[in-house]
N, C-alpha and C positions, 0 to 999 in steps of 0.2 A: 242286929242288922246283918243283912247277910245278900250274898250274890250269886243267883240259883242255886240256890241250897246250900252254898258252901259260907261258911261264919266269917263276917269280914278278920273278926279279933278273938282271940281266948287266951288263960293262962298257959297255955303251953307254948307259948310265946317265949315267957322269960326264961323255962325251963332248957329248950332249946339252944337258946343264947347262952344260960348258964355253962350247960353240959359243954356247948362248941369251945367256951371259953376256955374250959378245963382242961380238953381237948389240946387245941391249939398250945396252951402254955407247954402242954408236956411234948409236943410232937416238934417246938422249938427246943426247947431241951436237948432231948434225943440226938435229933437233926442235924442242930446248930451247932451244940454247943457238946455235943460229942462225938459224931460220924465228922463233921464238916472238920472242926478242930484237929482230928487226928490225920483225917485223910487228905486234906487242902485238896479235893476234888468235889467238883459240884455235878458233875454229869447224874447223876442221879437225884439230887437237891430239890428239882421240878418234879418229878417223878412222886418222890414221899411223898409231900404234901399234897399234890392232887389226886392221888391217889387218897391219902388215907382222909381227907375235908370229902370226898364224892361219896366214898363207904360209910362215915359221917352221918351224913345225912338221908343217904338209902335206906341205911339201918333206924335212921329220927323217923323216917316218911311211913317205914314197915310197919313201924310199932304203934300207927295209930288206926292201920286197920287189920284184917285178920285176910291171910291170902287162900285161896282152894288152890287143887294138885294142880290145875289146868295153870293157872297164871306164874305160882312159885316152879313150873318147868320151863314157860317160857319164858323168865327172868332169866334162868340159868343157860337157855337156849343163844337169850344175847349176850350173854356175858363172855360164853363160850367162843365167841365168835373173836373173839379178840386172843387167843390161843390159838387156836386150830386155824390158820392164814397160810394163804399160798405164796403170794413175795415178801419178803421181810420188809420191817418197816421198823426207821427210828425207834428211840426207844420214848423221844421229845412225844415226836407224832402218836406213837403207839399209847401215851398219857393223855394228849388230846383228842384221841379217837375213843379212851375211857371216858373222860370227860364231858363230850357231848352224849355218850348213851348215858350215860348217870344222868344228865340234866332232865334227858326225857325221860328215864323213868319216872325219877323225882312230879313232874309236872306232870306227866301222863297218869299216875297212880295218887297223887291229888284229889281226896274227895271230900265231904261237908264234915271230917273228922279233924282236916288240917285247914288252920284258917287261912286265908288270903296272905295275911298278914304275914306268919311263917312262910308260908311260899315264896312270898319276893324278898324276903328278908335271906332266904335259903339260897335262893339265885342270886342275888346280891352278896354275901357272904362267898359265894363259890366264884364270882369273877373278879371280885377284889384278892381274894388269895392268888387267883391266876394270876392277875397281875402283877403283885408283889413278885409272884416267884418268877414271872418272865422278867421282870427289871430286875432282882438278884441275879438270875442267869444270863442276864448281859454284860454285868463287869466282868472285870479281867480278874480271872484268878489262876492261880498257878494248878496247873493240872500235868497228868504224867501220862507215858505211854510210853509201852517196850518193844523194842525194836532189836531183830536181830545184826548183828554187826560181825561184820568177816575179818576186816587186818586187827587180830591177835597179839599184832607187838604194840598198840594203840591204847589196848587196857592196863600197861602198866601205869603204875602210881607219876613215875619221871615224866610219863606222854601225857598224859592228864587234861593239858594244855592242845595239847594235837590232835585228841580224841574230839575235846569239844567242838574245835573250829572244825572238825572232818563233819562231825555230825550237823554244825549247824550250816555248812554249806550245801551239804547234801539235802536238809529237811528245808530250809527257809526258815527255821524258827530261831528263836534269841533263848537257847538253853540257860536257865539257870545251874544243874546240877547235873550229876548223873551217876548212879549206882550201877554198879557190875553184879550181873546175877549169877548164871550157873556158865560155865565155860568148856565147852565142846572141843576137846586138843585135837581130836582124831577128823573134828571137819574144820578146826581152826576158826571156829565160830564162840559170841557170846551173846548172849543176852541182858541187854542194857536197859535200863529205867533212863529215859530222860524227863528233863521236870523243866517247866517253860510257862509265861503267862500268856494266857489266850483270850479270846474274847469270841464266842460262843456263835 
């Protein structure tokens, strides 16, 4: 059976699913259970995953048909586009703006090679991963950021107490920690890690 020309179902189906499985397991791995664990920062969390689930499947949708120079330049034409920008943009947004051109290429390069079946199974797969990782990047999780800090007699070990409430007066936020990085005597300046739970 089939829907203008294109096969509602084929074995490449499970192959697919297989591979994303394989996929998936190792990219949690990685991800999760080594980047996330060491770093307690998730700002790039979203990123990986949608990123590496769209290339995923671009690279599934390629391989079932054969491209000429003319299409394989204008792949890299749009892809391009996402590099070479005149106002900067998130790095969230800049993942969702990967996102939707992956979707369309995927669907746009769609022909009676890949069945129905893989198609919405491929778009279904790529909005439930989105999902997941917009609800992981809505809890609260402890993430860092360096700040340069001027009063010098604040970083001693004794002020410890003084440094934090200076800084969390100043920032609005509930620090948990704070590491002292390199310290500039001759501008009386240092640079500080603070560590805080946020919510995205």
């Amino acid at each position: 059976m089939d829907i203008y020309g294109i096969p509602l179902f084929d074995e490449d189906f499970y192959k697919m699913i297989f591979r994303f499985g394989v996929n998936i397991l190792f990219l949690t791995i990685i991800i999760l259970f080594l980047y996330y664990k060491n770093s307690k920062s998730k700002e790039y969390f979203f990123t990986y995953y949608m990123i590496s689930v769209i290339v995923f499947f671009i690279c599934f949708t390629l391989k079932k048909f054969e491209l000429d120079l003319g299409m394989a330049l204008g792949l890299f034409a749009i892809f391009g586009i996402i590099r070479y920008r005149t106002n900067p943009i998130q790095i969230k947004e800049m993942t969702y703006l990967f996102v939707v051109i992956g979707v369309s290429v995927i669907n746009a390069l769609a022909n009676k090679k890949m069945s129905i079946v893989e198609l919405f199974a491929a778009n279904a797969i790529i909005i439930s991963v989105l999902y997941v990782a917009e609800w992981f990047w809505s809890l609260n999780h402890q993430v860092s950021k360096k700040i340069t800090y001027e009063i010098i007699e604040n970083i001693k070990p004794e002020n410890r107490k003084i440094l934090i409430e200076d800084l969390e007066k100043r920032t609005g936020l509930q620090i948990i920690k704070v590491e002292i990085g390199s310290v500039d005597f001759l501008r009386d300046t240092a640079i500080i890690t603070i560590y805080y739970n946020d919510k995205v």
